[in-house]
Legacy VTK file of the C-alpha trace (Angstrom):
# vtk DataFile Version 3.0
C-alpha trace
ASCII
DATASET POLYDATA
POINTS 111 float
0.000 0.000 0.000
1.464 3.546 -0.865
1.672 5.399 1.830
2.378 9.042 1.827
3.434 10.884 4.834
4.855 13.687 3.650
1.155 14.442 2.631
-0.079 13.912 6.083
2.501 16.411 7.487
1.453 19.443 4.681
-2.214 18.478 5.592
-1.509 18.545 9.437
0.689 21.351 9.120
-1.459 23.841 7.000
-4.965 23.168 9.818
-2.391 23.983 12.311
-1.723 26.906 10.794
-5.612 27.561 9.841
-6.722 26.964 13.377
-4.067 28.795 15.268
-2.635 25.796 17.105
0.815 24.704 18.015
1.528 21.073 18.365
1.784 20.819 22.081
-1.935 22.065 21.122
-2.687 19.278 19.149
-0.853 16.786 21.297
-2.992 18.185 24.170
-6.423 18.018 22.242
-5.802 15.007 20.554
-4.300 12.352 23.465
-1.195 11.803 20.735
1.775 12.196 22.260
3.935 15.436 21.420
6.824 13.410 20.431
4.413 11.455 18.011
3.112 14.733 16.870
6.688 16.218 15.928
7.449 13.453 14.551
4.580 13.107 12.121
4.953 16.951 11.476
8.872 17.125 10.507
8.045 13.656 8.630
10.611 12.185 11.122
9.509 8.714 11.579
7.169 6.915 8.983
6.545 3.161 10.727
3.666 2.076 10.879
0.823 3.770 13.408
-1.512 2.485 15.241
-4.833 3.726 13.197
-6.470 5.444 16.082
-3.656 7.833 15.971
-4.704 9.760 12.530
-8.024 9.129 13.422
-7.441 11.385 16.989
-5.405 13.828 14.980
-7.986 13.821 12.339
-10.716 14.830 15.046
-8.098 17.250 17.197
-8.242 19.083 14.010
-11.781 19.513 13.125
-12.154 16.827 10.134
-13.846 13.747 10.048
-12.144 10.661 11.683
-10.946 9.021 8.290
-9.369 11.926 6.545
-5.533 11.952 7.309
-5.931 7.952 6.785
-7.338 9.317 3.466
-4.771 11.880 3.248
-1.903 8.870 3.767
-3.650 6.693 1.622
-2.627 9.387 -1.603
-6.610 10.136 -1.669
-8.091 13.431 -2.390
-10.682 14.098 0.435
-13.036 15.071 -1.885
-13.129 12.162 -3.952
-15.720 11.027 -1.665
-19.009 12.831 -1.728
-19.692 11.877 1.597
-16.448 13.546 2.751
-17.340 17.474 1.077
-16.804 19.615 4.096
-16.561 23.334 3.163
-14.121 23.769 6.004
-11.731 21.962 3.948
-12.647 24.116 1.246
-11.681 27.604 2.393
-8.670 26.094 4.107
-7.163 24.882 0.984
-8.563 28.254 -0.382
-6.676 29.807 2.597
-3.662 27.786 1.695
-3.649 29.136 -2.153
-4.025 32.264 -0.742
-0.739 31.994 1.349
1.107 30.573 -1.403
-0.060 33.551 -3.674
1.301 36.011 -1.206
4.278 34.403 -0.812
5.007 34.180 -4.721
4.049 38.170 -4.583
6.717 39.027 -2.050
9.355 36.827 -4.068
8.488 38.625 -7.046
8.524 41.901 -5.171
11.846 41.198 -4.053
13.723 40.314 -7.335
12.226 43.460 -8.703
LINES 1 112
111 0 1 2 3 4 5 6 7 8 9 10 11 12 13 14 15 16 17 18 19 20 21 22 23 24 25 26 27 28 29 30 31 32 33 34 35 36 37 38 39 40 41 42 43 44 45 46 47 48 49 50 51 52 53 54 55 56 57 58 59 60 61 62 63 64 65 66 67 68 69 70 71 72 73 74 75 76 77 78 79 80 81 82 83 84 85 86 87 88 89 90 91 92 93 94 95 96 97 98 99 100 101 102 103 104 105 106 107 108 109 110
């Protein structure tokens, strides 16, 4: 199965980011342990977790249970009718948004 953690960690990463939480945050909200939470974060350590884990992170983080096992899983959330959650959709908005800005002050700065 191909597993893809360095998705998880842009998808955890970016609703940290969109929610105003740190990962002690998380850690705290979730029951995950901090180191567990670094670790899937910086993309530090990819064995095998328990599934409970993403599914506690999922929740911590305002998503249905299943979506960072989605998210690993190289699934678009959306792919799944079931799974259309506009949350998700102005975050990733959000997220272009960022990027956007981001490519504007690069541009700004080579100018």
């Amino acid at each position: 199965m191909n597993q893809d953690w360095s998705a998880v960690s842009d998808a955890i990463k970016v609703r940290l980011d969109e929610r105003g939480m740190t990962m002690t945050d998380l850690a705290s909200k979730s029951g995950v342990s901090l180191t567990t939470v670094r670790e899937l974060v910086h993309v530090l350590n990819t064995r095998r977790r328990q599934p409970r884990t993403l599914v506690a992170l999922s929740v911590a983080l305002g998503w249905p249970a299943e979506h960072l096992g989605t998210v690993l899983r190289g699934r678009r959330t959306g792919d799944d009718p079931r799974h259309d959650d506009p949350v998700d959709v102005r975050g990733e908005l959000r997220d272009l948004r960022r990027r956007v800005e981001a490519l504007e002050r690069a541009v700004d700065m080579t100018s």
